[in-house]
Each structure stands twice: as structure tokens, then as C-alpha cells.
N, C-alpha and C positions, 0 to 999 in steps of 0.2 A: 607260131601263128604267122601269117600271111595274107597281103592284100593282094588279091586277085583279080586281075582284069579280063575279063574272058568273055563269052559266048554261049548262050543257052545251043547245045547238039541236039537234042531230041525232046520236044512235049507228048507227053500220054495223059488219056481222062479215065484215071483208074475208078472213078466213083464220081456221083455228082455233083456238082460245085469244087471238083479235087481236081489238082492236074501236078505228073510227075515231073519238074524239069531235071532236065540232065544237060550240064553244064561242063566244058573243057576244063580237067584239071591232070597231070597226072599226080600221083601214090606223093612225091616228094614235096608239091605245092601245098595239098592239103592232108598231111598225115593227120588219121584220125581213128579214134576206140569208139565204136558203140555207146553212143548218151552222147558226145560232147555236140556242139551247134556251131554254125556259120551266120553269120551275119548279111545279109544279102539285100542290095538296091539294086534298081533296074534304071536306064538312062530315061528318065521318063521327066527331066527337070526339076522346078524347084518343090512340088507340093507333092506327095507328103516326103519333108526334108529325110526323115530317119530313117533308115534299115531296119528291116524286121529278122527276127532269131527265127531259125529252125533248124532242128534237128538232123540230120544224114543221115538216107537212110542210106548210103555208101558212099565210098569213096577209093579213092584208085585211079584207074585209069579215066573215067567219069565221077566226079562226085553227082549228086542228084538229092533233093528235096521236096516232100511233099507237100501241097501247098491247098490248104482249104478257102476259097474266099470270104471274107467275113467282112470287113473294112477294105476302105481306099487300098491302103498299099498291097492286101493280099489278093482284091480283086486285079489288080493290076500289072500284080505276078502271075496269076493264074489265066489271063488274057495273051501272055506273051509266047514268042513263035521263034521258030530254029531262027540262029541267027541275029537274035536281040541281042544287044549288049547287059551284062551283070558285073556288079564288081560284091566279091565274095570276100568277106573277113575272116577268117579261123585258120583251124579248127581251135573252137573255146570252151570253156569249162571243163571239169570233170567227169569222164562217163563210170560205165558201169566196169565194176569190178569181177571179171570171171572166175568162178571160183574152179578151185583144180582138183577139189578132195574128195571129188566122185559124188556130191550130192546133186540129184536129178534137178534139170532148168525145169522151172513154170514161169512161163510170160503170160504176164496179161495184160492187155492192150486193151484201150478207149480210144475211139474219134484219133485225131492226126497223131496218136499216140502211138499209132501202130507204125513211125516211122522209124524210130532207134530202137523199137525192138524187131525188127525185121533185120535187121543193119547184124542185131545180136543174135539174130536166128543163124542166119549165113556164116557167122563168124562158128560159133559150136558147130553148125553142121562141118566145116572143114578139120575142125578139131576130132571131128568122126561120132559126135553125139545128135540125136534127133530130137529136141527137147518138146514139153507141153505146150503147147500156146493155146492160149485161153481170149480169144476177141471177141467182143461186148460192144454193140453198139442198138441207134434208136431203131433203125429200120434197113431195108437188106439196099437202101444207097446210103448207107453209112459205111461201108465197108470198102476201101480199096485197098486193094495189095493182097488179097486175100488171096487168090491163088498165087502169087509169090511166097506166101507164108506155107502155104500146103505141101509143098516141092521140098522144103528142108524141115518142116516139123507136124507135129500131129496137131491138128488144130480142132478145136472147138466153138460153134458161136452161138455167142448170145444176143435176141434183138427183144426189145423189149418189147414190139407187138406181134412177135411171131410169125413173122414173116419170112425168116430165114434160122436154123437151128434151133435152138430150145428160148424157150420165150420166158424174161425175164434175167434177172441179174449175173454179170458175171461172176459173182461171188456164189452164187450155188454151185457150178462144177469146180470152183477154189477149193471149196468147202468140200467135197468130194476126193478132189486129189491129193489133198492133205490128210483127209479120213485111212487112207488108203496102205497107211503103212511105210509107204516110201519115204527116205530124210530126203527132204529136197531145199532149196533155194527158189526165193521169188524174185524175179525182174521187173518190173513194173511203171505205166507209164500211162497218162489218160489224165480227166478231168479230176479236180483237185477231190470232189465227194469220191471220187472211184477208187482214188488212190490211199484215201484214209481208212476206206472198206473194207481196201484190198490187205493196207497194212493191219487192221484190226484182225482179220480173219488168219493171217499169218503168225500175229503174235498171240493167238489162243493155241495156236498146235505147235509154240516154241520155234516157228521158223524164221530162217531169218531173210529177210525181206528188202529191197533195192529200190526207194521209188524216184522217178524222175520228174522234174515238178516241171510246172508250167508255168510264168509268169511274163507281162509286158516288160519289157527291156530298152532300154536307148543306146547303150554305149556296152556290153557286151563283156566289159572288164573290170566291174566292179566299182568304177566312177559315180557314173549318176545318181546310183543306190537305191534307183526305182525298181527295183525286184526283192528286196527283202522281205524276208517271210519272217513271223515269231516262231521264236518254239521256246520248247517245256521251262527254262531256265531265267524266261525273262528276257534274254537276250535275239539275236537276230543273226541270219544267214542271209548271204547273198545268191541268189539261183544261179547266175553268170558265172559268178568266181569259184564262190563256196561247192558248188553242184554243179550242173542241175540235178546229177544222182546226188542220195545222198543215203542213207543206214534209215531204213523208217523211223528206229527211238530217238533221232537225233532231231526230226520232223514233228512226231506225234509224243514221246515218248515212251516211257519202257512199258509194256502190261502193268505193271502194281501203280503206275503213278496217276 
């Protein structure tokens, strides 16, 4: 991992309230796998003090992150113009794990969810695979990246008022594609309801399932310990350290429990 002083290169408004920055790094500054996050402030003084986490959705010769506005500090990412200064921390946590033993990708994507899995899309597709992607959102400006995703995988969408592809949840074409006979693996990434959905519907058809969690963060390394989640055992994970991918039963736990 790595402190990064650098330079937003290029803003796009892939969707609305969404903007993609693309910031100066190359491949050795920030080496990073699909899932893992960067930590990112913008020189914009003392208020709001902390960095906010997000996800890559590459990295290389440009790393880049999507950025939804929601609060202070993401409006104020999402406000920023070639040339602003950023200073970048990672790459942290643990991503997703590819599997190699020929079982078909399903991604399915929520909301700014859709940024490490697209990162995952591009990775399989060089590996010479064009896997499922499954994206779910409320309305058709919930969706950015979405012709990014169509370029390397077969894509599916779901918006809940029908607006854009099949109307309603992305767990109905899940439920589909797991019907289907294929063994396949889930990647998975989105709002914490989507993700438990997403994991239930995987562990009815035996599959095994990848999700990557969402949580507020400060310190990105495990320190603050504001990101701990419960799970099955009583005990706790840290999203920064522990994850943010993580085995769904390790999350939700196993089907019989």
C-alpha cells in the first residue's frame, strides 16, 4: 500500500449525481485485485477531516473511482475537475478471489456497487471468459457504467419501476440463472439487503457466493474498528482488513444455520 499524491486526469458523469474520476497513477503505485479500495481526500482543507473508501474500478496506468454524492465529502469529490489535487491510500483490503475451475461468473451489481465488479468484468474478460452480469438498480439514472459492462459481459437489468430492462428485483434473473443448470460462482456487490438476497438465493442452488460489503470507515486498516460487522458466531469482521470480500457463510452463515 501506498500514499499517493497526485492529480485527478479525467472527470466523466456516467449517471446522475455519479462522476468517474480518473486520477494519475501507474500499475506499481497502486497494484490492485478487483474488490480491494483506496482511500481518497481531495485538498479541499480542514472540514470534512477523513477520507472516504471506494472501491477501483481500475487501476494501472490510471487508477479511477466512482463516486456517488451523498454527504459533504462525496459531494465534493464528485464537484472536482482535471487537475485538482487528491491524495490516494491503498490499495487495501482484500478483493475478490477468481476462481479457475471453470465455473461460469455471475456478477450482480447494486448502486455504486457496480464499481469492483466492472474492475472484475475486465479482468475475466482478458482471461478470455465473457461472464453474467446481473445490474439492479431503482430507476434507468441509477445506472452508470453500464455500457462499460456490455463491452466485456452479457448484461442484464433490473430497475424496480421499469424503466429500463425487466422491472423488479435483481434476484429474479439470479434465480434464473442458477435454475439453468450451469455450476457457476457469484460475485457480488451492492446494498447490504441486496447482498443477503443475493447470498440467500445462491446458497438454495448450493452455489458458492463472493460478497463485498459496504461499510463507513476512517482509517482503512483496521484501527478505528468502525466498520465491524456481526456474524453467525458471535463474533466480528472488520470490512477494511478482514474484507471487504468476504465467503457469504462467513457473513450470513451457512443454509442449515
Amino acid at each position: 500500500m501506498k500514499y499517493l499524491h497526485t492529480r485527478i486526469t479525467e472527470v466523466t458523469y456516467p449517471a446522475r449525481d455519479h462522476a468517474l474520476l480518473r486520477f494519475a497513477a501507474a500499475a506499481e503505485d497502486i497494484p490492485a485485485v478487483p474488490g480491494e479500495f483506496v482511500m481518497i481526500r481531495g485538498d479541499w482543507g480542514c472540514h470534512p477531516v477523513l477520507p472516504r473508501a471506494f472501491s477501483l474500478v481500475e487501476s494501472g496506468a490510471h487508477g479511477a473511482v466512482l463516486v456517488k454524492a451523498i454527504g459533504p465529502g462525496t459531494q465534493l469529490l464528485e464537484s472536482m475537475k482535471v487537475d485538482d489535487e487528491l491524495v490516494v491510500f491503498g490499495a487495501l483490503g482484500k478483493g475478490y478471489r477468481i476462481d479457475d475451475s471453470g465455473l461460469r461468473p455471475v456478477l450482480v451489481a447494486g448502486g455504486v456497487g457496480v464499481a469492483p465488479l466492472l474492475f472484475l468484468a475486465r479482468e475475466l474478460a482478458a482471461r478470455g471468459q465473457r461472464p453474467l452480469f446481473l445490474y439492479g438498480a431503482g430507476t434507468e439514472h441509477d445506472l452508470p457504467l453500464a455500457d462499460e459492462i456490455a463491452e466485456v459481459a452479457e448484461l442484464i437489468i433490473t430497475t424496480e419501476d421499469g424503466s429500463v430492462g425487466e422491472q423488479g428485483l435483481i434476484t429474479a434473473p439470479l434465480q434464473r440463472a442458477l435454475q439453468d443448470g450451469a455450476d457457476s460462482i457469484v460475485y457480488t456487490c451492492g446494498p447490504n439487503g441486496m447482498l443477503k438476497a443475493v447470498a440467500g438465493v445462491s446458497q438454495s442452488h448450493n452455489t458458492p457466493c463472493q460478497v463485498a460489503l459496504e461499510a463507513p470507515m476512517a482509517c482503512g486498516m483496521g484501527t478505528c474498528k468502525g466498520c465491524a460487522v456481526p456474524i453467525p458466531d458471535g463474533s466480528f469482521k472488520y470490512v477494511c482488513y478482514d474484507g471487504p470480500v468476504f465467503d457469504a457463510e462467513v457473513i450470513y452463515g451457512a443454509a442449515d444455520e
